[in-house]
C-alpha positions in Angstrom: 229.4 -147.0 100.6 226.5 -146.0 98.3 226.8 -146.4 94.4 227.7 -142.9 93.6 230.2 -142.4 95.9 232.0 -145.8 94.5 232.2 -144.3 91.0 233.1 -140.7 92.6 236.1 -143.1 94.3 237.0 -145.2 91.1 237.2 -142.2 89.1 239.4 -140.2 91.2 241.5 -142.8 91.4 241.8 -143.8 88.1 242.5 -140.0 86.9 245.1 -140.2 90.1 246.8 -142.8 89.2 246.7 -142.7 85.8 248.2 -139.4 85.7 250.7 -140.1 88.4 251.9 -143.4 86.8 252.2 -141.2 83.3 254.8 -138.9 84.9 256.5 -141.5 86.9 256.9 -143.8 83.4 258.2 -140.4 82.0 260.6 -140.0 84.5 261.4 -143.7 83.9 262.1 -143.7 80.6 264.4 -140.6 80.7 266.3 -142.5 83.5 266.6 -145.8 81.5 267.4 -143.6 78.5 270.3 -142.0 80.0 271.8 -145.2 82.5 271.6 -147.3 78.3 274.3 -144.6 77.1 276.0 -144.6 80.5 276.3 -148.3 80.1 277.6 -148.1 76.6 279.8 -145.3 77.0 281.7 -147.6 79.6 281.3 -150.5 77.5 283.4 -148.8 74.5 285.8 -147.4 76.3 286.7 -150.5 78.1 286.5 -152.3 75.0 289.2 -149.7 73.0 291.1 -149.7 75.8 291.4 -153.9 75.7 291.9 -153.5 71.7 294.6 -150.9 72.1 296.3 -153.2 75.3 296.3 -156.2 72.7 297.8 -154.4 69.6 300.5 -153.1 71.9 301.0 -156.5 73.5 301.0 -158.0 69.9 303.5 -155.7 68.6 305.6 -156.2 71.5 305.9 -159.7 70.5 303.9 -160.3 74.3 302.3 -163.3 75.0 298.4 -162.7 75.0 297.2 -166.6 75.6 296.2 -165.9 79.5 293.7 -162.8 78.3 291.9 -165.7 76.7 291.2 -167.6 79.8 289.6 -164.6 81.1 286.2 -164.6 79.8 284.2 -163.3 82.6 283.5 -160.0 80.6 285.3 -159.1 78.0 286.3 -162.0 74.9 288.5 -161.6 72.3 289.0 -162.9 68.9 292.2 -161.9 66.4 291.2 -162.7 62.7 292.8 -162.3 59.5 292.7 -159.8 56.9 290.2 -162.7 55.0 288.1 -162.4 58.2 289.5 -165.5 59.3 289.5 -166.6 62.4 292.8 -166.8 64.0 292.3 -167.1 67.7 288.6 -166.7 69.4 286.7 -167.0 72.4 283.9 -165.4 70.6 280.4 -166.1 71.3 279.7 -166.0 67.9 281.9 -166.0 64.4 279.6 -163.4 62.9 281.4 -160.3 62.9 280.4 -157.4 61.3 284.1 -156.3 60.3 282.5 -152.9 58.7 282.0 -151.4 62.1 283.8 -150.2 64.5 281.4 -150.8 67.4 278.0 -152.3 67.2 275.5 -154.0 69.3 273.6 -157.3 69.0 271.1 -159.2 70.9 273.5 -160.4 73.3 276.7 -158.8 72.8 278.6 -155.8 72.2 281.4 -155.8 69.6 284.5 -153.4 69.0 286.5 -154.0 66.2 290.2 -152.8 65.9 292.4 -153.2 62.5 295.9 -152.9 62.4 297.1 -150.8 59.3 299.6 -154.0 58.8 299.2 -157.3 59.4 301.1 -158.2 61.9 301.5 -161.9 62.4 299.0 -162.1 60.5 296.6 -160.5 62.2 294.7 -157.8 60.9 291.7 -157.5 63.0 291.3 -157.6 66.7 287.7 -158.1 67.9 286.3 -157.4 71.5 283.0 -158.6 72.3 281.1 -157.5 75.6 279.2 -160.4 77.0 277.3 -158.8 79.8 276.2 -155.1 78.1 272.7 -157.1 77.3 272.6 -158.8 80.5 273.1 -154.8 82.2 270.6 -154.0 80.1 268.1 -156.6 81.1 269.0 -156.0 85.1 267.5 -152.2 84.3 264.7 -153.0 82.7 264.1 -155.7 85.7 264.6 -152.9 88.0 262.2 -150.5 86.3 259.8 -152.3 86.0 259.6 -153.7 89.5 259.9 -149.9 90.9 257.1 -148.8 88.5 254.9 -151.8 90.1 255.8 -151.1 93.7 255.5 -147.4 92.8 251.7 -147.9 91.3 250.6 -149.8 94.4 252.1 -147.0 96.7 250.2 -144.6 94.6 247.0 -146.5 94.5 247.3 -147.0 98.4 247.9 -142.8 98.7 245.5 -142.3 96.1 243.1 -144.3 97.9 243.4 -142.7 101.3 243.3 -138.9 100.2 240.0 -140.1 98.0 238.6 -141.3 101.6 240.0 -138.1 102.9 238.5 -135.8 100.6 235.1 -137.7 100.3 234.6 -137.9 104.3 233.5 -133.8 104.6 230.8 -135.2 101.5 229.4 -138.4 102.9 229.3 -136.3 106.6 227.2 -133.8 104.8 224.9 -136.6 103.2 224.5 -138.2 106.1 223.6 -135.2 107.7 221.1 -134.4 105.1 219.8 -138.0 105.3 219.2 -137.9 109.0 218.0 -133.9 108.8 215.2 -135.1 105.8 214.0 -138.3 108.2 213.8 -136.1 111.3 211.7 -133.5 109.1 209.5 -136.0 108.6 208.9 -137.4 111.5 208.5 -133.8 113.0 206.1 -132.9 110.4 204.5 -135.8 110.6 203.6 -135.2 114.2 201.7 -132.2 113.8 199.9 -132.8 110.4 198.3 -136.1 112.0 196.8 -133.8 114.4 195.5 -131.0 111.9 193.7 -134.0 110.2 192.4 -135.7 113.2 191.2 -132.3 114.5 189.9 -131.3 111.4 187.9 -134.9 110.7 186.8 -134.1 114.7 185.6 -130.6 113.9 183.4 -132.3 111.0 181.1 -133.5 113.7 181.1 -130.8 116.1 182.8 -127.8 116.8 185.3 -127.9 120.0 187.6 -125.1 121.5 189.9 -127.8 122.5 190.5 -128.8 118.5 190.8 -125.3 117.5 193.5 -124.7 120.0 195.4 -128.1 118.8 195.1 -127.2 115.4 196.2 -123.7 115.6 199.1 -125.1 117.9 199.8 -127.8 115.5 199.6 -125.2 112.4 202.4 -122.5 114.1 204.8 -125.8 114.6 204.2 -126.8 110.7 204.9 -122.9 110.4 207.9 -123.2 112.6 209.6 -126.2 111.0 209.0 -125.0 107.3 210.6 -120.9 108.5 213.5 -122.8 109.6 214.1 -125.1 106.5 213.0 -121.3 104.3 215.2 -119.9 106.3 218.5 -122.5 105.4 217.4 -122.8 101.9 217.1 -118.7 101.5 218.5 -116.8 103.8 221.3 -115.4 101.7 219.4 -114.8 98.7 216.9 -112.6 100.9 217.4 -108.9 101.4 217.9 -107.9 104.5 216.1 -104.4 105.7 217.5 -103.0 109.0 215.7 -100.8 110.8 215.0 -99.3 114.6 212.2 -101.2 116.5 211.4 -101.5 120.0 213.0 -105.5 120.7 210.4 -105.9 123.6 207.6 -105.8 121.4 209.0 -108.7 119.4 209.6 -110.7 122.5 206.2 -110.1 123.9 204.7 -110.9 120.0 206.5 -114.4 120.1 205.1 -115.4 123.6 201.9 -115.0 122.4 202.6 -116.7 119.1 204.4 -119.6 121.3 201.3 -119.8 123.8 199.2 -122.8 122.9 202.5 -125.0 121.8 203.8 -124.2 126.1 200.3 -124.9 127.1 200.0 -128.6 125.7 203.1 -129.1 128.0 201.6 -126.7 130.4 204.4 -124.6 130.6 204.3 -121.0 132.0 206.5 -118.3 130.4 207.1 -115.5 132.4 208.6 -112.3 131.4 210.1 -109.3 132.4 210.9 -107.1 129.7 212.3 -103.2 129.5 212.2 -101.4 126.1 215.2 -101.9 124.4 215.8 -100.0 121.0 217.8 -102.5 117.9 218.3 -102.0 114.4 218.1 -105.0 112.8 216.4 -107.0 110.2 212.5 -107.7 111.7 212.5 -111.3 110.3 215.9 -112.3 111.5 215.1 -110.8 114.6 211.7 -113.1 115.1 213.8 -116.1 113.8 216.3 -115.5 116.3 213.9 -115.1 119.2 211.3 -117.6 118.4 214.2 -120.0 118.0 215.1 -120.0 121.5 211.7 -120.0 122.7 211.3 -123.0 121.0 214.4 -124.3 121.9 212.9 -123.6 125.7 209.8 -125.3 124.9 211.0 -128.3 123.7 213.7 -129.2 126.2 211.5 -128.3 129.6 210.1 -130.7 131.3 206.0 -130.7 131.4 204.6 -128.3 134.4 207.7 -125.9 135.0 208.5 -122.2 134.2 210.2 -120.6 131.5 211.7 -116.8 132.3 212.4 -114.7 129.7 214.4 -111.5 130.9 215.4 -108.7 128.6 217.2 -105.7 130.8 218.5 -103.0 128.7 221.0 -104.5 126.4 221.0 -108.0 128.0 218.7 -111.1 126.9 218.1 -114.3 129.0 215.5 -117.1 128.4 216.1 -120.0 131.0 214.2 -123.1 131.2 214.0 -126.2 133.8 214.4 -128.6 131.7 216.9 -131.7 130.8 219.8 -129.4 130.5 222.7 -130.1 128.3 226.2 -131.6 129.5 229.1 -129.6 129.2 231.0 -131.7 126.4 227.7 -131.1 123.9 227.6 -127.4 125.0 230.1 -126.7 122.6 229.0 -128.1 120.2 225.2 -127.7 120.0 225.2 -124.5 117.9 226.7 -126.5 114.8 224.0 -127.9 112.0 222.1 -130.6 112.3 223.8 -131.8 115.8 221.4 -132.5 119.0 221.3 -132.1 122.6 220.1 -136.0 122.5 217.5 -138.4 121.2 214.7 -136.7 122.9 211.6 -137.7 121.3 211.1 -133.9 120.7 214.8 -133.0 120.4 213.6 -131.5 116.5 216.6 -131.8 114.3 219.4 -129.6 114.8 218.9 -126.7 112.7 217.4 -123.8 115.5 220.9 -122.8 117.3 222.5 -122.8 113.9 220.0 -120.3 112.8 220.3 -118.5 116.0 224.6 -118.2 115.8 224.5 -117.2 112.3 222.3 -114.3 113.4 224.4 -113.7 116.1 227.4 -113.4 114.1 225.8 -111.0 111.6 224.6 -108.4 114.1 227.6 -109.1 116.3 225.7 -110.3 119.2 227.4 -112.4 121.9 226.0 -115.5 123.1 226.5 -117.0 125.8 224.9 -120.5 127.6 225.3 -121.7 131.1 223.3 -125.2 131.7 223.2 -128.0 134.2 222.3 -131.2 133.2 218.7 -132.4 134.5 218.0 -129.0 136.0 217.9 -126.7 133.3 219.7 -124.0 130.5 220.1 -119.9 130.5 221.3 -118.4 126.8 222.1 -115.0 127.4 222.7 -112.7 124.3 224.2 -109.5 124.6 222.8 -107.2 122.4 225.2 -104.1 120.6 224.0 -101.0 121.5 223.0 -98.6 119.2 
């Protein structure tokens, strides 16, 4: 993973999960909020109801000793109107005889008084041993969900980043491969412009002319293309009505000396044919399928180029494509194969989008080893 995408991951996360752990410690808090007063509405009213139980039991003249042995929960303690203790299973003796239900650290007190002593007693005290302990347990429980939850969200978070950033590093990679390909297909033809050009020095040859002019259109051809990507929808297009076997016959010429240094015959058989189109789309279109033609034949053999009113064909015999790459040849940057001349990528993607503007159909048929046919079916006008 390269540098930037690593900080484009660690961000996204961070905001991510960040954000996400915000709303869930929202949500947490509300919930811990509202199960506290839960908790302590049930803890007062069992603790009234134990006071009032007691004063009635007391009243009654009814022996309370075996609530005292019961100290799971709820204690008691029965004190004096001095705030004596008179009988107590309190965890503490500090009572707080002003209120009439507080909490502590540990506990939870209620305090009862009756309006006359009676035996003695004047105050009857409950204490709630486990309110804290509840208290603790939800906190405990929070806490662990908010971990668990963060990890879950860092793991999601995590995978849609991946998710989202795939489409990006694709397109990089694509790019990567696209700019080394460039290079290596200029490279090709620019070492023979200088080699020509340093031969020329000594002595002029028709044999260097024709490489360098053959060299110079491919230069030509490569940087149209990459123009073409980089521009194309900035550029004005200007339709007009032209005479499409004119172009045809225009780019076989133009195309001559780059089939000869494979020595490659193009034959044609063209009718007049009337478009209206944009000139320079309609030479990138063409000239991308000659070249297309060009590159994938094999050395000595025939391209035919048939236009017949409405109807376009340029076959080749060359290495053909198979049929699971047929579909998917016209996308950018994608390649019949690592042919040493297989250029890189970018000529059928030119050629659709063109299509798909001037709602022409394409079509291909190919075998592999033996050869392709596109066929484009021109709207008439």
């Amino acid at each position: 993973m390269y540098l930037n995408e690593r900080h484009a991951l660690a961000s996204f996360l961070f905001i991510y999960v960040s954000s996400s752990l915000l709303m869930l410690g929202s949500i947490g808090f509300l919930y811990y909020k509202e199960k506290i007063a839960t908790i302590d509405r049930y803890c007062d009213v069992s603790m009234e109801n134990m006071a009032m139980q007691i004063k009635m039991d007391i009243m009654n003249n009814h022996d309370i000793s075996p609530l005292f042995d019961d100290a799971e929960r709820l204690r008691i303690g029965l004190f004096a109107e001095n705030h004596h203790p008179l009988v107590s299973n309190l965890t503490t003796k500090e009572v707080d005889f002003d209120q009439t239900n507080y909490t502590e650290k540990t506990s939870a007190f209620f305090v009862s008084q009756f309006i006359n002593p009676k035996n003695n007693i004047k105050y009857v005290v409950i204490e709630d041993s486990k309110v804290t302990e509840e208290m603790k347990e939800l906190q405990s429980l929070i806490w662990s969900f908010m971990l668990v939850a963060s990890l879950f969200i860092a793991f999601i978070g995590y995978f849609l980043s991946r998710l989202l950033l795939k489409p990006v590093k694709d397109n990089f990679d694509n790019l990567n491969h696209f700019m080394k390909d460039s290079a290596h297909e200029l490279n090709t033809p620019i070492t023979a412009l200088m080699m020509s050009a340093n031969y020329l020095k000594k002595s002029y040859d028709k044999e260097m002319v024709e490489h360098i002019l053959m060299s110079t259109k491919m230069v030509s051809e490569i940087y149209n293309s990459i123009a073409y990507l980089a521009f194309h929808d900035l550029d004005i297009e200007h339709k007009e009505p032209f005479d499409l076997s004119e172009h045809i016959q225009y780019s076989i010429r133009y195309f001559k000396e780059i089939a000869g240094n494979k020595e490659i015959l193009i034959n044609a058989q063209l009718t007049q044919f009337m478009v209206n189109m944009d000139k320079n789309s309609t030479r990138k279109l063409i000239n991308n399928l000659i070249t297309n033609a060009i590159k994938y034949s094999y050395p000595k053999k025939n391209i035919t180029i048939i236009l017949k009113e409405n109807v376009l064909s340029i076959t080749d015999e060359g290495v053909g494509i198979d049929k699971e790459h047929q579909t998917k040849i016209f996308q950018r940057y994608k390649r019949i194969n690592n042919h040493a001349t297989g250029g890189f990528g970018i000529g059928l993607d030119i050629v659709m989008g063109i299509c798909k503007t001037y709602n022409i159909k394409i079509e291909l048929e190919s075998t592999l080893g033996k050869g392709s046919t596109f066929t484009l079916r021109f709207p008439k006008m």
